[in-house]
ZAKEDO-469540 format. One record per residue (C-alpha): residue number from 1; residue in one letter; x, y, z. Coordinates in steps of 0.1 Angstrom, whole numbers, plus 5000, padded with zeros to 4 digits. Layout:
N
{loti: NUM	vovo: A	X: X	Y: Y	Z: Z}
...
This chain:
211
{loti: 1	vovo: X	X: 3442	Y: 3838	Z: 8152}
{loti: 2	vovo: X	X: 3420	Y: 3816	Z: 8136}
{loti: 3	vovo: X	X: 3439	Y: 3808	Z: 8112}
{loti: 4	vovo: X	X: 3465	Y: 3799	Z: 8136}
{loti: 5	vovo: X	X: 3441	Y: 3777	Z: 8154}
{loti: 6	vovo: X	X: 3431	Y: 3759	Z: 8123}
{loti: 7	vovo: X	X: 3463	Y: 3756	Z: 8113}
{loti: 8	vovo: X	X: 3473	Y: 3739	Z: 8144}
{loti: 9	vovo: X	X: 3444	Y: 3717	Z: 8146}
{loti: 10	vovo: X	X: 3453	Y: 3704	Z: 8110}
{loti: 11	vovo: X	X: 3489	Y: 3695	Z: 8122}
{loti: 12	vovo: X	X: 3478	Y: 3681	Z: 8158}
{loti: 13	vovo: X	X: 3452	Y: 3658	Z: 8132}
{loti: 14	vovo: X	X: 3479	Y: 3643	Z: 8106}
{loti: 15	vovo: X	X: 3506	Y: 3640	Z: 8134}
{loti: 16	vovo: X	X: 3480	Y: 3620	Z: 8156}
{loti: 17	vovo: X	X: 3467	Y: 3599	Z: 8129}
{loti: 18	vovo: X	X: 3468	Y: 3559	Z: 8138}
{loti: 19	vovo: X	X: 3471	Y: 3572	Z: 8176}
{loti: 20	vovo: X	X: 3430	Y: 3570	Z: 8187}
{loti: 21	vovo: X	X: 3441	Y: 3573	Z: 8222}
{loti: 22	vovo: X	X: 3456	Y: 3604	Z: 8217}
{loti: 23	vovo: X	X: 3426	Y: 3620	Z: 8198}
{loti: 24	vovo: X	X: 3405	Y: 3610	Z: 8227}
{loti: 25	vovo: X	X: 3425	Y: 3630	Z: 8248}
{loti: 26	vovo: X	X: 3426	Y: 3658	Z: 8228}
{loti: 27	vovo: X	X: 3393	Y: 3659	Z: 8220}
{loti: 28	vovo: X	X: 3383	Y: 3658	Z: 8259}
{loti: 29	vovo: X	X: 3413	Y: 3686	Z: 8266}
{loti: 30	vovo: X	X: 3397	Y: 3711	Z: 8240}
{loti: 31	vovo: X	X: 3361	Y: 3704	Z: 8256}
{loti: 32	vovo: X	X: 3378	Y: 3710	Z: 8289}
{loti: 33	vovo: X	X: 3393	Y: 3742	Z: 8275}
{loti: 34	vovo: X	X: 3361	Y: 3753	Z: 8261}
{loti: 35	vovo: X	X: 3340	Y: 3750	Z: 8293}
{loti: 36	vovo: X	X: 3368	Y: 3765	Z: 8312}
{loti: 37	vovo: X	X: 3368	Y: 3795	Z: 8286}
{loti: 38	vovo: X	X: 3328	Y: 3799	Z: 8292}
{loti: 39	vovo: X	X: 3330	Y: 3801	Z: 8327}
{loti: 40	vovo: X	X: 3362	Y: 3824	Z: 8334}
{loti: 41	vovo: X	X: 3352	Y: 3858	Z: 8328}
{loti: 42	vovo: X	X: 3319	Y: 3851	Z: 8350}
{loti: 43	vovo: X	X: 3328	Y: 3824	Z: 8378}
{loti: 44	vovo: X	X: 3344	Y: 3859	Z: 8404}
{loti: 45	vovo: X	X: 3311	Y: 3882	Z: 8396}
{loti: 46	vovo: X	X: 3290	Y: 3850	Z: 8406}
{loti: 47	vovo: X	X: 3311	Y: 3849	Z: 8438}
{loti: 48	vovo: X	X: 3305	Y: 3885	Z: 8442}
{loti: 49	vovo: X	X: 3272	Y: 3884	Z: 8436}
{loti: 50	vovo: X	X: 3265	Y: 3850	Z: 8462}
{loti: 51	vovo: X	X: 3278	Y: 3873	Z: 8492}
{loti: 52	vovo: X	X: 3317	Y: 3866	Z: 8490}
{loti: 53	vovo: X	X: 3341	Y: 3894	Z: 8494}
{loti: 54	vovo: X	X: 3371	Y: 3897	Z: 8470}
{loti: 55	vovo: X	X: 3397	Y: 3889	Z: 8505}
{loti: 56	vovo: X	X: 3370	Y: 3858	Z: 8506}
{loti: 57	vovo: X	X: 3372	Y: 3854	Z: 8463}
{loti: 58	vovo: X	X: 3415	Y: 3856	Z: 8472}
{loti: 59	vovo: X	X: 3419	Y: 3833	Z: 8497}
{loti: 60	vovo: X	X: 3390	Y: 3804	Z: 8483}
{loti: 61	vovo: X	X: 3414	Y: 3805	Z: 8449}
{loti: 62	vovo: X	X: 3450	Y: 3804	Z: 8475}
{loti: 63	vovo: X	X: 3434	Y: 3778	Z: 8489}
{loti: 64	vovo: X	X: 3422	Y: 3761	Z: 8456}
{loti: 65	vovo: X	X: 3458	Y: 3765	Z: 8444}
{loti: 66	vovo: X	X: 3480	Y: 3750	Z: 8471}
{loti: 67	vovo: X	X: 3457	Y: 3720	Z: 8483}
{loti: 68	vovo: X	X: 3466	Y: 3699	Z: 8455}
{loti: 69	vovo: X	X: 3504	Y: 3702	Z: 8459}
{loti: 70	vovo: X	X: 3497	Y: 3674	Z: 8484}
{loti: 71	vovo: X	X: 3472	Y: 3654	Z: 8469}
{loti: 72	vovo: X	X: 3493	Y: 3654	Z: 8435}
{loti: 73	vovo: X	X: 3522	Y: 3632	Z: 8447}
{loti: 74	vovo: X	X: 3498	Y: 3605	Z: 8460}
{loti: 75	vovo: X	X: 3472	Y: 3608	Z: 8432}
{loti: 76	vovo: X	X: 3509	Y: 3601	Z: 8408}
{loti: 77	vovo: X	X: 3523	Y: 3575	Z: 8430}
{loti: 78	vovo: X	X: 3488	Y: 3550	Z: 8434}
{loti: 79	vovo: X	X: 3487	Y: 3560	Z: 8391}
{loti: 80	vovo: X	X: 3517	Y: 3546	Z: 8384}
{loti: 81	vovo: X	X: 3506	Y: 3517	Z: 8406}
{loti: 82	vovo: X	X: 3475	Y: 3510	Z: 8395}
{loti: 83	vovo: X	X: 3468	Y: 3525	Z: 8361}
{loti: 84	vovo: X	X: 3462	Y: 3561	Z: 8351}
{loti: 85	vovo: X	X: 3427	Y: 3557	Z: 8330}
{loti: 86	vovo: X	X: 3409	Y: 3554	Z: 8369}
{loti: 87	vovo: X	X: 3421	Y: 3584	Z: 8384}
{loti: 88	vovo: X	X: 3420	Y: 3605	Z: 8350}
{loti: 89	vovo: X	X: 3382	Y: 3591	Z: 8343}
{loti: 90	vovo: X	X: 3370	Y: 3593	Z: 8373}
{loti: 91	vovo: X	X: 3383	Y: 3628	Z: 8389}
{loti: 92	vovo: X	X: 3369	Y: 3646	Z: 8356}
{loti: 93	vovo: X	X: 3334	Y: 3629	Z: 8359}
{loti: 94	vovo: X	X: 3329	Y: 3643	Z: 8393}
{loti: 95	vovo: X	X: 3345	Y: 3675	Z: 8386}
{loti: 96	vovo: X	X: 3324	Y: 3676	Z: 8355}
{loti: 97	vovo: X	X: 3293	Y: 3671	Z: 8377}
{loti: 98	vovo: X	X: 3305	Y: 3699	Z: 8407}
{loti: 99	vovo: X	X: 3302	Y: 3729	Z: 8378}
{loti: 100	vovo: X	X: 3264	Y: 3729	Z: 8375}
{loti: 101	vovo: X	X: 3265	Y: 3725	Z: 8413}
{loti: 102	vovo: X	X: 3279	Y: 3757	Z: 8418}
{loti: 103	vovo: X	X: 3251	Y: 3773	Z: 8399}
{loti: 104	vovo: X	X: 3226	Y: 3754	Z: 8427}
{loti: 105	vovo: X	X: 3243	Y: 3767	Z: 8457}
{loti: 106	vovo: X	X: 3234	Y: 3799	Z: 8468}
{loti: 107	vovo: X	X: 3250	Y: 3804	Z: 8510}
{loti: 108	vovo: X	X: 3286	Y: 3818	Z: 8506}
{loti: 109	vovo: X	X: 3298	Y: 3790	Z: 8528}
{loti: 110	vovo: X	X: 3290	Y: 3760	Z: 8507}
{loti: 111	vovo: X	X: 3300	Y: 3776	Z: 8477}
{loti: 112	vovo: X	X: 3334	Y: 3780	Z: 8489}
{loti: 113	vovo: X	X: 3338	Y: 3745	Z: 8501}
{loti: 114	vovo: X	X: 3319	Y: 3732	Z: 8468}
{loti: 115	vovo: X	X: 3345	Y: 3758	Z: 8448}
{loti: 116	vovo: X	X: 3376	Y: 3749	Z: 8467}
{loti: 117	vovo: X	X: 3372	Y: 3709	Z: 8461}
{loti: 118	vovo: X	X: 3365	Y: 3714	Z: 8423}
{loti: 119	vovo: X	X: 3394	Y: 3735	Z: 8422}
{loti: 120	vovo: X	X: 3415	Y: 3707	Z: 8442}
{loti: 121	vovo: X	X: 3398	Y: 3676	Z: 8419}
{loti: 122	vovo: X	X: 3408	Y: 3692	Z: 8385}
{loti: 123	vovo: X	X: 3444	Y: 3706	Z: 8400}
{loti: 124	vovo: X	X: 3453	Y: 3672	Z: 8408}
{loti: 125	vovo: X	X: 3440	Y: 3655	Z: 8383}
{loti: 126	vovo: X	X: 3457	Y: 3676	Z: 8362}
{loti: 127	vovo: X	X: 3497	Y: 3658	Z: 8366}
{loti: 128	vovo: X	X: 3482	Y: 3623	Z: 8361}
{loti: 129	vovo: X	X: 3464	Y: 3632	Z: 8327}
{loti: 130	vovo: X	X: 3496	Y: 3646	Z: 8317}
{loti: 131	vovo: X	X: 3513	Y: 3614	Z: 8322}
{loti: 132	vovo: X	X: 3489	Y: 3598	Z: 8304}
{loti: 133	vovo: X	X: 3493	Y: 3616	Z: 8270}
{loti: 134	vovo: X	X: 3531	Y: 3609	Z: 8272}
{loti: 135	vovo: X	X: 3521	Y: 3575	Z: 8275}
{loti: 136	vovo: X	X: 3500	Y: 3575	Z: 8243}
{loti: 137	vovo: X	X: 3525	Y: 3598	Z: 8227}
{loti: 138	vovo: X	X: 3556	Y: 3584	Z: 8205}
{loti: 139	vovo: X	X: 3589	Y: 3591	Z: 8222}
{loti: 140	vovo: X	X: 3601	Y: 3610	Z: 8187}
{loti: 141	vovo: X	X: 3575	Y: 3636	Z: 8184}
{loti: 142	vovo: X	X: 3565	Y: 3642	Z: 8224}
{loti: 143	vovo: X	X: 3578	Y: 3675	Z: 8227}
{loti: 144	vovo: X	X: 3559	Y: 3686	Z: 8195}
{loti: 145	vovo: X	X: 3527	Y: 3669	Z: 8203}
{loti: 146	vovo: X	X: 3526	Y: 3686	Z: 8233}
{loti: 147	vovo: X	X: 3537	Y: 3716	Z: 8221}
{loti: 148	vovo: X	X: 3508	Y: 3716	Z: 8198}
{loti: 149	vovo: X	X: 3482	Y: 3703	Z: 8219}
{loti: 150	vovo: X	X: 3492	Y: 3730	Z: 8245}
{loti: 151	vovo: X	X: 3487	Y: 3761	Z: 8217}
{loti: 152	vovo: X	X: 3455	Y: 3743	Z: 8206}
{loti: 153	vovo: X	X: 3437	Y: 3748	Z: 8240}
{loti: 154	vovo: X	X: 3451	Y: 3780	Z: 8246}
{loti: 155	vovo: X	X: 3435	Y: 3793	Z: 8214}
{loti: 156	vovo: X	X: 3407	Y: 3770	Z: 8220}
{loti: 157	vovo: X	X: 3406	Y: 3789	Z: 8256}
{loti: 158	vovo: X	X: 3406	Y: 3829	Z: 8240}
{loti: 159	vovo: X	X: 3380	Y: 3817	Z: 8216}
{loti: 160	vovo: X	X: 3355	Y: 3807	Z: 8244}
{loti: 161	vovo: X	X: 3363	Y: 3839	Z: 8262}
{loti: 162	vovo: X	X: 3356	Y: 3860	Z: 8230}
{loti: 163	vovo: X	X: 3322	Y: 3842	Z: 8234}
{loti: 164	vovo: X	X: 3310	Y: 3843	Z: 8270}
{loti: 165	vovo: X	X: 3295	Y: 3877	Z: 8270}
{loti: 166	vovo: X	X: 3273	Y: 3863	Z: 8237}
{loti: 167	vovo: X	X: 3267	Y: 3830	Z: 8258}
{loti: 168	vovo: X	X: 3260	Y: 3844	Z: 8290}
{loti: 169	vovo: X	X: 3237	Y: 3869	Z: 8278}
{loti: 170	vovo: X	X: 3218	Y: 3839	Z: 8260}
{loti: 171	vovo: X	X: 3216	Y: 3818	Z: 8285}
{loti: 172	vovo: X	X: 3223	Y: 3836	Z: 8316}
{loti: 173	vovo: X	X: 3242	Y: 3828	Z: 8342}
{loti: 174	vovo: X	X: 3232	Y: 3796	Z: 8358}
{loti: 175	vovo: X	X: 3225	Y: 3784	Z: 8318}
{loti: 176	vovo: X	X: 3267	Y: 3791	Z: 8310}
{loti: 177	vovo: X	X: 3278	Y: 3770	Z: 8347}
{loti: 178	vovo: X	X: 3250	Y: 3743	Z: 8332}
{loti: 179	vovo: X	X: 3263	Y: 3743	Z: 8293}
{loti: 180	vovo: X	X: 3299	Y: 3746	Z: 8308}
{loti: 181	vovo: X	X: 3292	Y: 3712	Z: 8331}
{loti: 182	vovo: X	X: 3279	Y: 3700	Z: 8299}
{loti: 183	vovo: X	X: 3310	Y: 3704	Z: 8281}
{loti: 184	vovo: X	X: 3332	Y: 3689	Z: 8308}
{loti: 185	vovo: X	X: 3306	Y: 3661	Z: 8312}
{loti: 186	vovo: X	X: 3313	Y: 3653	Z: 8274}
{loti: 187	vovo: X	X: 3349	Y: 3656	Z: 8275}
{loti: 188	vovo: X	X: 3350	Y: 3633	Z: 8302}
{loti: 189	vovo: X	X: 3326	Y: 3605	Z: 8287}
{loti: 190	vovo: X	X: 3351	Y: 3605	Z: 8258}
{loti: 191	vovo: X	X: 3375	Y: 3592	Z: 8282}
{loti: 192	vovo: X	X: 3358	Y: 3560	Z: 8289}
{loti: 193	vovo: X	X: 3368	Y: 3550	Z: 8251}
{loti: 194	vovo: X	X: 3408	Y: 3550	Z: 8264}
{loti: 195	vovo: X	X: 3427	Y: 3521	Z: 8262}
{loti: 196	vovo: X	X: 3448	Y: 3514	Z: 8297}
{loti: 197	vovo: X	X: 3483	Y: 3522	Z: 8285}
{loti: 198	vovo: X	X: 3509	Y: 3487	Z: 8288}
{loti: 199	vovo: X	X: 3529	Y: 3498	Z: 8322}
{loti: 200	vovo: X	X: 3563	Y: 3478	Z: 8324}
{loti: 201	vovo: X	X: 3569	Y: 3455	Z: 8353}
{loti: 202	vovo: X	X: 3575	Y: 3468	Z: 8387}
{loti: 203	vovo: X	X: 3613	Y: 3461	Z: 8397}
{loti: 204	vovo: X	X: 3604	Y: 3440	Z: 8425}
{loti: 205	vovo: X	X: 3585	Y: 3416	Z: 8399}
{loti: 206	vovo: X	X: 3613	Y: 3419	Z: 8375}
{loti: 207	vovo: X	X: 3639	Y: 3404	Z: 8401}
{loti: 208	vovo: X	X: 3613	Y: 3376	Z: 8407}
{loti: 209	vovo: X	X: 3609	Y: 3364	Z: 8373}
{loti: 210	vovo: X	X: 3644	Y: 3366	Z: 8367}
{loti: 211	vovo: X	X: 3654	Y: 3345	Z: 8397}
């Protein structure tokens, strides 16, 4: 497996080279993936432990889920309008910030609400960074770049799973939400360094010039 990974991160490197915008974002994805690794095994026994049943657990990650499918379209619609580096900058600072504020909260209630946003922020945010590496990506080798980046953060993923037990027994608990709001702070402060991909004209512009 890791060889695999290294393998893969050696290809995703040479195929990316001359495309800075796209190592940003890969760099920030496998951050992402790493904090998201730390925190998986431990985020439902926190729940469990902060008073929340698992029908409560169920139906905070139903709700989590099916939220965004209607926050997506318009999050897509005003990026194509108004430029994607906004949204994808700014949703992943504040979702960044909500991880070590799980850790803080200790009534069920809040936690939920606190869980259920963070879950809505980075599920909708999600599309729009998507979108964005296609942008950056050259029309020739899309499918492989994001064929690779996708087998990159899964083994990126498994490998922060592997060590979560070592993590959280090092820094406990609320030290694994902190380091893992730590890692998605980073990954989204490598954003800032994107260049705003060129958008083509909008039609109605087009028609004006023309005439």
């Amino acid at each position: 497996m890791i060889r695999q990974g290294a393998g893969a991160l050696r290809e995703m490197y040479g195929l990316t080279r001359g495309l800075g915008n796209l190592r940003v974002m890969l760099g920030s994805g496998l951050l992402g993936m790493a904090a998201s690794g730390l925190l998986n095994p431990v985020m439902p026994l926190y729940l469990r432990s902060r008073g929340l049943g698992f029908q409560e657990i169920g139906a905070l990650y139903t709700v989590g889920a099916l939220l965004p499918i209607f926050v997506q379209p318009v999050l897509g619609a005003l990026s194509d309008r108004h430029g994607r580096k906004p949204f994808v900058v700014g949703l992943s600072l504040v979702t960044s910030l909500m991880v070590p504020a799980v850790a803080l909260v200790d009534d069920p209630q809040p936690l939920a609400a606190v869980m259920i946003l963070k879950m809505l922020l980075s599920r909708s945010a999600a599309p729009v960074s998507n979108a964005m590496v296609a942008d950056f990506a050259p029309a020739r080798q899309r499918a492989t770049l994001f064929a690779l980046l996708d087998a990159t953060s899964n083994l990126v993923f498994v490998a922060a799973l592997f060590a979560s037990s070592a993590v959280i027994r090092a820094l406990s608990v609320a030290g694994t939400f902190f380091l893992a709001g730590g890692l998605f702070l980073a990954g989204s402060l490598l954003l800032l360094g994107l260049d705003e991909p060129a958008r083509p004209p909008r039609p109605e512009a087009a028609r004006g010039g023309a005439g």
